[in-house]
C-alpha positions in Angstrom: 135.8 -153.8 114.7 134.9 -151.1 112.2 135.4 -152.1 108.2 137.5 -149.2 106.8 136.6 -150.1 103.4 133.3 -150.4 103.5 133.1 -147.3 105.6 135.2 -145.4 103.6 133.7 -146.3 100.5 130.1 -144.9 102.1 131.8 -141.9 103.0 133.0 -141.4 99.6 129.4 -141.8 98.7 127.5 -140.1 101.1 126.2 -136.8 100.8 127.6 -133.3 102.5 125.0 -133.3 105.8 124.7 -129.5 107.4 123.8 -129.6 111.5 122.6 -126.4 113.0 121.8 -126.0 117.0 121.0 -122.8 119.1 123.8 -122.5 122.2 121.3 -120.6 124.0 120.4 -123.0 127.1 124.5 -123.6 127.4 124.3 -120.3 128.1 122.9 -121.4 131.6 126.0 -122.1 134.1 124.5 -125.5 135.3 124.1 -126.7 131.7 127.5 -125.5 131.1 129.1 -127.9 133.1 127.2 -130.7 132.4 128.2 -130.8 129.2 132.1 -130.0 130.6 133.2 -133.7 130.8 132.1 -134.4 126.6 135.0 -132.4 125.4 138.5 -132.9 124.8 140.9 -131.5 127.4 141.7 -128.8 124.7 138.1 -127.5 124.0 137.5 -127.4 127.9 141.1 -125.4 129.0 139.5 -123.1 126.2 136.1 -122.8 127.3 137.5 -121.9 130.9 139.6 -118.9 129.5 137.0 -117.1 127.7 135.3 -114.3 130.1 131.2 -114.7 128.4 129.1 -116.9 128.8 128.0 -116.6 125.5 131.9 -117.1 124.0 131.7 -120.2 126.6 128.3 -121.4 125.0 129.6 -121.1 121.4 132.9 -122.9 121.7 131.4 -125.6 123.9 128.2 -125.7 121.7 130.4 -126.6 117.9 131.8 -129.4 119.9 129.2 -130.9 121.1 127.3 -130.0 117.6 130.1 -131.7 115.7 130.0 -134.9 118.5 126.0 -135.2 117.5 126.3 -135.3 114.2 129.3 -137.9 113.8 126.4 -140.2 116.5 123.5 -139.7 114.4 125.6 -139.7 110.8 127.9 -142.9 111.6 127.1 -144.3 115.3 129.7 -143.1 116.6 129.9 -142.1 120.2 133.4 -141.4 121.8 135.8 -138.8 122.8 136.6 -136.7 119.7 140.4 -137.5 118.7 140.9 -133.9 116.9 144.2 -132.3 115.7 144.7 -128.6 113.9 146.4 -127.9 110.3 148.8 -125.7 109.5 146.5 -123.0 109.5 144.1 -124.1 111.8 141.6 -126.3 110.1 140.5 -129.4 112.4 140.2 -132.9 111.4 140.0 -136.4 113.3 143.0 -138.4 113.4 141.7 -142.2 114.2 138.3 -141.3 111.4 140.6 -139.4 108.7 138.0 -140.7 106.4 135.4 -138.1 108.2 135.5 -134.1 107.4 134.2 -131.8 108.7 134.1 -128.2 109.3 132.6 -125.2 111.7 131.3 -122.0 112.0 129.3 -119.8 114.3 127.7 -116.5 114.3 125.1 -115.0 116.6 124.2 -117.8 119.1 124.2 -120.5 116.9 126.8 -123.4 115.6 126.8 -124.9 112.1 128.7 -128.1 111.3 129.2 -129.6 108.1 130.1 -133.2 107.6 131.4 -134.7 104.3 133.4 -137.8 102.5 135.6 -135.4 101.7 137.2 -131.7 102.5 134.3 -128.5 103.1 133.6 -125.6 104.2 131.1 -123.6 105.9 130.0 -120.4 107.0 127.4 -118.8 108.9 126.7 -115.3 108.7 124.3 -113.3 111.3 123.9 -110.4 109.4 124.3 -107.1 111.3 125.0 -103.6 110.1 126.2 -103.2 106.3 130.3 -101.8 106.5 131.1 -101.2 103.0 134.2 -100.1 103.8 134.6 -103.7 104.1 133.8 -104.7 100.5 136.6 -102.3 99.5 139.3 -104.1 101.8 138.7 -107.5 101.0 136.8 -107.8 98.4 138.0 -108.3 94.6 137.6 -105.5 92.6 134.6 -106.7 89.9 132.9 -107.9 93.5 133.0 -104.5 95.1 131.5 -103.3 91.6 129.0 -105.7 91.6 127.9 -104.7 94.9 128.3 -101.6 94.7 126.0 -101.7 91.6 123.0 -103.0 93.5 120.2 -101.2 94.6 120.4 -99.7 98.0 118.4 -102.5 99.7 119.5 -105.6 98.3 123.4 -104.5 98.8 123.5 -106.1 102.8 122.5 -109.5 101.9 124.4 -109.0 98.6 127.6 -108.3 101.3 127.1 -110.8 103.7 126.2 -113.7 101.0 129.1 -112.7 99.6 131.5 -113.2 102.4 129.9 -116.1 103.2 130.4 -117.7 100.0 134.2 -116.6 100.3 134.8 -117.7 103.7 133.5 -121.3 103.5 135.8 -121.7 100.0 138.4 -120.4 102.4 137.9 -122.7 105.1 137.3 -125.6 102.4 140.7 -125.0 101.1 141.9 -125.5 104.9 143.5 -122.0 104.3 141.3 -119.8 106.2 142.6 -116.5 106.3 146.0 -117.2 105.4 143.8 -117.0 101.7 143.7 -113.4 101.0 140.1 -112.6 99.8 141.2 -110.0 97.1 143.0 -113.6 95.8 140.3 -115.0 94.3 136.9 -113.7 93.0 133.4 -114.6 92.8 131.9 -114.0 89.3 128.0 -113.2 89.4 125.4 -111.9 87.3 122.6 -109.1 88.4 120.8 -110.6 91.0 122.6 -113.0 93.6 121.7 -116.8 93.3 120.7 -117.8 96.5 119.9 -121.5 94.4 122.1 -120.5 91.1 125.7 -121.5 89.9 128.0 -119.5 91.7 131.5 -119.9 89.7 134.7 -118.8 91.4 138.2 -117.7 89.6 141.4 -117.1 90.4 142.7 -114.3 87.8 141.1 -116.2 84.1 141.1 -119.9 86.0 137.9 -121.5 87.2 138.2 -123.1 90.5 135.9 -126.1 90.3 134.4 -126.3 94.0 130.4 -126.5 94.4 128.2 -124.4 96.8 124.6 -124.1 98.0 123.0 -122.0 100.1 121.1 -123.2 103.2 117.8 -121.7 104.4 118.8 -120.8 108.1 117.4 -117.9 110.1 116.1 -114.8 108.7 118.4 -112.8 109.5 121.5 -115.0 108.8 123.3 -116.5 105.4 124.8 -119.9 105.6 126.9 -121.3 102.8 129.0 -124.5 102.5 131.8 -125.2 99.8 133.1 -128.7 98.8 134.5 -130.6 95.7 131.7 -132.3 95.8 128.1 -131.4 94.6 126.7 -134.0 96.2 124.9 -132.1 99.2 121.6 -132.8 101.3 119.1 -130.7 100.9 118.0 -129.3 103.8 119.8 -129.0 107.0 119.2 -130.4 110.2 118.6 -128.8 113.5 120.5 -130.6 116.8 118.6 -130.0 120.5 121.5 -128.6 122.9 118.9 -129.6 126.1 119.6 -133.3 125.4 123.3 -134.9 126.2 124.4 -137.0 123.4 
């Protein structure tokens, strides 16, 4: 029998861990079902529903990403006993003492496991929509981006959603958080390893960020309360069942 204590207090001291894993070969109807009968009832009556077999590949791929990383972070191996917030955050409800969080853009999954709540986001970036900035963004943001040169102003855009998304998602808010609520406060050149401090109106929110080296043409960014996080991230193989 497990020894919540002791495994609590490790999780309380253990640092933020960032998986990463390319759905592509899910994407392949045998593989597909293979995997079918390592996810909970809800994930596969999902999976079944969606019409691609790219959206099929995604949604199965974060759960078996997130099943992975809970085996090779803590040993264990069983069905996932998940439940959704409010406003849709997930979290386990037999290993409260585990969070996690997960995102996915392009064909790949990102997971983030932590002793305590987190966010993450992944970003493929695709074609710059400024008309975007102006919707959600705060307005010293928009000015900041709009103040950059030319060339810089896409990643400048998707590093900043990023950034907001995965505070968000941390907050176990998602989008019931209106972007335009809280604003990120930076100086001329975007710190992909710098202090990136957050307010809402003249108050500081005290969460930590980093920025993960991911793709090249993708931004990755995870929030916690923590600043305790790994430093690199670590890629999971979808051709090998867990």
């Amino acid at each position: 029998m497990k020894d919540t204590k002791l495994f609590t207090f490790s999780m309380n001291n253990s640092k933020i861990r960032i998986f990463m894993a390319d759905t592509l070969p899910l994407q392949n109807p045998q593989r597909l079902d293979d995997y079918l009968n390592q996810i909970t009832l809800e994930r596969r009556e999902k999976i079944l529903r969606l019409k691609s077999i790219q959206a099929q590949a995604l949604s199965m791929g974060a759960e078996i990403l997130l099943k992975k990383a809970v085996f090779k972070s803590f040993g264990i191996n069983k069905e996932l006993d998940i439940k959704m917030g409010f406003h849709g955050k997930p979290s386990f409800i037999n290993d409260p003492e585990i969070h996690f969080n997960l995102s996915h853009s392009g064909n790949y999954v990102v997971c983030a496991l932590a002793g305590d709540d987190v966010g993450v986001d992944l970003q493929r970036m695709k074609e710059l929509n400024l008309a975007l900035a102006r919707r959600y963004f705060a307005k010293e943001e928009v000015k900041w981006l709009f103040d950059l040169p030319v060339e810089k102003q896409k990643k400048g855009f998707f590093d900043l959603w990023s950034i907001k998304e995965s505070y968000m998602k941390y907050t176990g808010k998602g989008f019931a958080l209106p972007m335009k609520t809280f604003s990120v406060r930076i100086g001329e050149e975007f710190p992909d390893n710098g202090e990136v401090i957050l307010y809402e109106g003249n108050e500081k929110i005290t969460v930590s960020f980093k920025k993960y080296k991911s793709l090249e043409d993708y931004v990755l960014w995870c929030c916690s309360g923590s600043s305790n996080f790994e430093e690199d991230l670590e890629w999971m193989n979808m051709e090998k069942e867990v």
